[in-house]
C-alpha positions in Angstrom: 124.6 129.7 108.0 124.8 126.9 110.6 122.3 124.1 111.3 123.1 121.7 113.9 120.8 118.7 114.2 120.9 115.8 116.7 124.1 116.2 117.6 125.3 113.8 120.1 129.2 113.6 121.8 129.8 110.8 124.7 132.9 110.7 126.3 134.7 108.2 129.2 135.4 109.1 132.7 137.1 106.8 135.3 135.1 105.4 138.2 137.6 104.9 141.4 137.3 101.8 143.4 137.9 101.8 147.2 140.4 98.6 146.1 143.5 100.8 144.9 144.9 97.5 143.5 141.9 97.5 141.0 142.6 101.3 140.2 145.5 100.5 139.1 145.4 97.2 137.3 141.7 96.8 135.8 140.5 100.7 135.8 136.7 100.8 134.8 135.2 103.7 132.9 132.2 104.8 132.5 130.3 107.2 129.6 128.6 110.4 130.0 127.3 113.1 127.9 128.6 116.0 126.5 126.1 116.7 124.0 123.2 115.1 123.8 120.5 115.3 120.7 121.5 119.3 120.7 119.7 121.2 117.8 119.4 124.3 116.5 119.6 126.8 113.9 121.5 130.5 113.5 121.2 132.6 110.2 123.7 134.7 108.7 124.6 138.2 110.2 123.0 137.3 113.6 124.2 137.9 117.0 123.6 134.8 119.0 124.6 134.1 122.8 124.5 130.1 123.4 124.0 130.3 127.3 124.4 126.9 129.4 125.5 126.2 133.2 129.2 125.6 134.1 130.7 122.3 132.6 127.4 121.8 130.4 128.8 121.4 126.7 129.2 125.4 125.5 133.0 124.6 124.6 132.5 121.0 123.6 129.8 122.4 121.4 131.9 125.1 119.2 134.7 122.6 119.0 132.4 120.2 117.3 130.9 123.1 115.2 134.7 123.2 114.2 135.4 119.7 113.8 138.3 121.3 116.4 136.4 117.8 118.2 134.8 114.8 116.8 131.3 114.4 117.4 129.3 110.9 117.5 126.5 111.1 115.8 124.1 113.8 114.5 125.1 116.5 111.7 126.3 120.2 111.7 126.2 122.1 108.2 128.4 125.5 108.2 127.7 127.2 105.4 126.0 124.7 104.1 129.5 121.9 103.9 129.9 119.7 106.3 133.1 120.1 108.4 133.3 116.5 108.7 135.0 116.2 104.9 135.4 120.2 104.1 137.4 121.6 107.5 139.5 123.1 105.5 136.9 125.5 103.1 135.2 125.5 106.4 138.4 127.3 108.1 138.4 129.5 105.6 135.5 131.6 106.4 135.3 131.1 110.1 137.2 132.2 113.4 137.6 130.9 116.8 138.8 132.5 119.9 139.1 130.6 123.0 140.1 132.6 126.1 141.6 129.7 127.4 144.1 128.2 123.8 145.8 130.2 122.1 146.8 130.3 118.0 149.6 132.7 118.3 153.5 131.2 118.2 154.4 131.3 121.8 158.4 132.1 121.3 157.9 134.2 117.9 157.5 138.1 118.0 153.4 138.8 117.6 154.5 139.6 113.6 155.7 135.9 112.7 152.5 134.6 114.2 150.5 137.2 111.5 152.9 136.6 108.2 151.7 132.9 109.2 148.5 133.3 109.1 148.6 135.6 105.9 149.9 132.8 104.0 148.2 129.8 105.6 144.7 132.1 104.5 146.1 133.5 101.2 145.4 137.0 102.5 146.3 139.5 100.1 149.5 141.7 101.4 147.4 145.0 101.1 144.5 143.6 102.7 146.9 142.3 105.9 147.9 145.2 106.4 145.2 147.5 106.5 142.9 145.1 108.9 146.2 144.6 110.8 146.8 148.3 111.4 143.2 148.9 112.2 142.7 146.4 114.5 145.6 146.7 116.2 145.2 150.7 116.7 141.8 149.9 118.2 143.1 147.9 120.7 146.1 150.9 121.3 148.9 147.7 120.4 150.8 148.3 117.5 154.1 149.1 119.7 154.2 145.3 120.3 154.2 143.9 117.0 158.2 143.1 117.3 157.6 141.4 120.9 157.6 137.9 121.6 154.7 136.2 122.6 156.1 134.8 125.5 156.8 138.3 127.1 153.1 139.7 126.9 150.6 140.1 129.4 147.3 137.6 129.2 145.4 140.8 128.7 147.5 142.1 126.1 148.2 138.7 124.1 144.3 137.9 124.4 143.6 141.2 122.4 145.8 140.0 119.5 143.9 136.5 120.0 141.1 138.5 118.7 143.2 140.6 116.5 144.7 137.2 114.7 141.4 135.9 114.1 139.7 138.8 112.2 142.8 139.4 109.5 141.4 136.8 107.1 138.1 138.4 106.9 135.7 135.5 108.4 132.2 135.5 107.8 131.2 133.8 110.9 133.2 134.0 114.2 132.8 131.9 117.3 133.9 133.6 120.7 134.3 131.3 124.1 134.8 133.6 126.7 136.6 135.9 125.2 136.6 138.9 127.6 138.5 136.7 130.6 141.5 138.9 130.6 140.5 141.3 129.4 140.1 145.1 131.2 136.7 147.5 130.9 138.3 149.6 128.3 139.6 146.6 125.8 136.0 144.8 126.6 134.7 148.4 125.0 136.8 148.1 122.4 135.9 144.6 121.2 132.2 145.1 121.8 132.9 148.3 119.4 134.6 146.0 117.3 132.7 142.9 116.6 129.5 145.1 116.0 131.7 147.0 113.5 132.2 144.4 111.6 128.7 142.7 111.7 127.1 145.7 110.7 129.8 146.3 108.0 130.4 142.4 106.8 127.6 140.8 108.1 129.7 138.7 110.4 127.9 136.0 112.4 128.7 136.5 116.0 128.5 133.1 117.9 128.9 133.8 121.8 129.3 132.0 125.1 130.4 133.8 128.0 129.8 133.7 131.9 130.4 138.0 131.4 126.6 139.3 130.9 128.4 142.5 129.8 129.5 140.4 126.5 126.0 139.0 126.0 124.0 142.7 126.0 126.8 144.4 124.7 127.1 141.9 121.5 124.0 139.9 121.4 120.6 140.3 119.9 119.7 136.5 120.3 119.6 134.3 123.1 119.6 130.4 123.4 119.7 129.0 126.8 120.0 125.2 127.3 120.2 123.2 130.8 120.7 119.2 130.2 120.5 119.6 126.2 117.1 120.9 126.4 116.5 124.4 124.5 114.3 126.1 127.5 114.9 129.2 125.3 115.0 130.9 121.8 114.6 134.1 121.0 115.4 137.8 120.8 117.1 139.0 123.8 114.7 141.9 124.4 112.2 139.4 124.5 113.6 137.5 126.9 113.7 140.8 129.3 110.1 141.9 128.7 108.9 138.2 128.6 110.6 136.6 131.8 110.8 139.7 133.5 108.3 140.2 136.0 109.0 143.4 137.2 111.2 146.6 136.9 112.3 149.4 138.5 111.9 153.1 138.1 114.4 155.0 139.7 113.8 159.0 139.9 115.1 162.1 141.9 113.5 165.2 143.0 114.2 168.3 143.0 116.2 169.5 145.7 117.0 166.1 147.4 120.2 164.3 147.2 119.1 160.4 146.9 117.0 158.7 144.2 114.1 156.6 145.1 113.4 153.5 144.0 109.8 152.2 142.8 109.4 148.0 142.2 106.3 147.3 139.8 105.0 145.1 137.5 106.4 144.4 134.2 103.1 146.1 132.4 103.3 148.7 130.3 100.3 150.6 131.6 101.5 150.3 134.9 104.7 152.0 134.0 102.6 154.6 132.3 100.6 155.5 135.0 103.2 155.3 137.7 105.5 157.8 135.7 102.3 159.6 135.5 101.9 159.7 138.8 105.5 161.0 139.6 105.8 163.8 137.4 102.5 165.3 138.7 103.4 164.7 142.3 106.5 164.6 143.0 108.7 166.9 141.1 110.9 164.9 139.2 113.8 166.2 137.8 115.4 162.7 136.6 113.8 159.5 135.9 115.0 156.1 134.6 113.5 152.5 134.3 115.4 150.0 134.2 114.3 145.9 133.6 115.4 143.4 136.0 119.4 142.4 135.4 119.7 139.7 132.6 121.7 137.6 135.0 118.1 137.0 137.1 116.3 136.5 134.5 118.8 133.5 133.3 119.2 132.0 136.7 115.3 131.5 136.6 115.5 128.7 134.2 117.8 126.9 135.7 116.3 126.8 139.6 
C-alpha cells in the first residue's frame, strides 16, 4: 500500500547575529533536516502508529506522503502511483485529518462543506448520504448540519473533521493527532469507528499521536524513530512483552478493602508460579496483570 524509500526533506532556518544591522540587511540561513533517508513499508489493512519525539518530522512526514509537501529527494509509492505526478488519483482513495488544519469552509453551514466534497469526489448521492447519516449519528451531531462552521466548538468541528474525511470511502487514512479536542466519549467513538471500518473496508489506519490511548486503542503496529533511525518495527504486543521488563499483578483478598500490588519479571513462568502462589495462599478473590504502561516502554528508546 505505501513504500517510502530514502526520503530526504531539508528546510532553511535563520541564524541571528548579535549585529542587528546584519539581521536585517544580509540575513544568513542555514539548512536542517526534516527527514532524513526515512524508509519504510506499511501493507494494506494494517494499523500502524509512526511514533517520533516532539518536532522530529511525524507531520512533515504525512504531508510528503501527500505531496500536501514537497520532498527533496527519495521516493514514496501510495498505492503503487507516485504522488509526485498522480495527487490527484492519489486523493482519491486517501484521507487526512490534521488536528491542527482544517478542510471544512469556515463561514458555510457544516452541509455546504459536505455537498463540496461530494462533488469534488464524485460520491454517489445515495452513498453520501448514508455514510453521512451514520457517521454523524455516531458522533451524536446531526442537529448541526445547518450551523456554520465558524459557530462550533473545536471539539465539535474536529468530529466532522473526521466525519468529512470518511464520506468518499478512502482506502487508506492518515490521522495526525486527531484526538486533541476531542472528549473521552468522542475519543470512544472514533476508536469505535476507525476499527469499524478497517475491519469492514480494510482501511489502512496511519497514526501519530502524543495520546497513548489512540495508539492501543487503534494500533496493532508500531514504528518508533528518534533522528531518522527506525529503533523499532513491529507488532505492538511485541513491543510490550519484548521491551517490557516487568509487570504487575494486582489482586484483592477476601475480606480486605485495598489491592496489593506484586512487581516481577516479565517471564511467563514467573507469572505462573506467582499466581500460583496467591491463589493457594492468600485467598484471592480478584486478580489482574497488567504490562508496564506503553508510554514507559517508548520513553526507553529515546533516553
Amino acid at each position: 500500500m505505501l513504500e517510502v524509500k530514502n526520503v530526504k526533506k531539508d528546510f532553511k532556518r535563520r541564524v541571528k547575529s548579535w549585529k542587528w544591522m546584519k539581521n536585517l540587511f544580509a540575513p544568513k540561513y542555514e539548512k536542517f533536516h526534516a527527514l532524513k533517508w526515512i524508509s519504510f513499508k506499511i501493507e494494506q489493512w494494517e494499523k500502524v502508529a509512526f511514533i517520533w519525539p516532539n518536532g522530529a518530522g511525524k507531520s512533515t512526514t504525512i504531508k510528503a506522503i501527500l505531496w500536501i509537501l514537497h520532498y527533496d529527494s527519495g521516493t514514496i509509492k501510495i498505492f503503487g502511483k507516485d504522488p509526485m505526478s498522480q495527487r490527484e488519483e492519489i486523493a482519491k482513495q486517501t484521507a487526512s485529518v490534521f488536528g491542527q488544519r482544517s478542510q471544512l469552509l469556515y463561514h458555510l453551514p457544516l452541509i455546504d462543506s459536505f455537498n463540496f466534497f461530494r462533488i469534488m469526489y464524485d460520491i454517489p448521492k445515495d452513498k453520501f448520504e448514508e455514510r453521512l447519516n451514520h457517521f454523524s449519528e455516531k458522533f451524536g451531531l446531526k442537529e448541526f448540519l445547518d450551523q456554520p462552521v465558524r459557530k462550533l466548538s473545536l471539539g465539535q468541528r474536529m468530529k466532522w473533521e473526521i466525519v468529512a474525511s470518511l464520506l468518499h470511502e478512502p482506502k487508506a487514512i492518515f490521522l495526525d493527532e486527531p484526538t486533541v479536542w476531542l472528549d473521552i466519549i468522542a475519543k470512544k467513538v472514533l476508536y469505535e469507528i476507525l476499527n469499524e471500518i478497517n475491519k469492514k473496508e480494510n482501511v489502512t489506519i496511519f497514526l501519530t499521536s502524543h495520546d497513548l490511548n489512540d495508539i492501543e486503542n487503534l494500533c496493532d503496529r508500531a514504528i518508533i524513530i528518534n533522528r531518522w533511525d527506525i529503533l523499532y518495527d513491529g507488532q505492538l504486543d511485541d513491543l510490550m512483552t519484548t521491551h517490557a521488563n516487568k509487570k504487575f499483578i494486582k489482586y484483592k483478598a477476601k475480606d480486605t478493602l485495598q489491592r496489593e500490588e506484586i512487581v516481577i519479571e516479565n517471564n511467563s513462568k514467573i507469572v505462573q508460579k506467582t499466581l500460583k502462589y496467591l491463589f493457594e495462599n492468600k485467598d484471592v478473590e480478584d486478580v489482574k496483570v497488567e504490562n508496564v504502561p506503553l508510554e514507559d516502554v517508548i520513553e526507553e528508546f529515546y533516553k
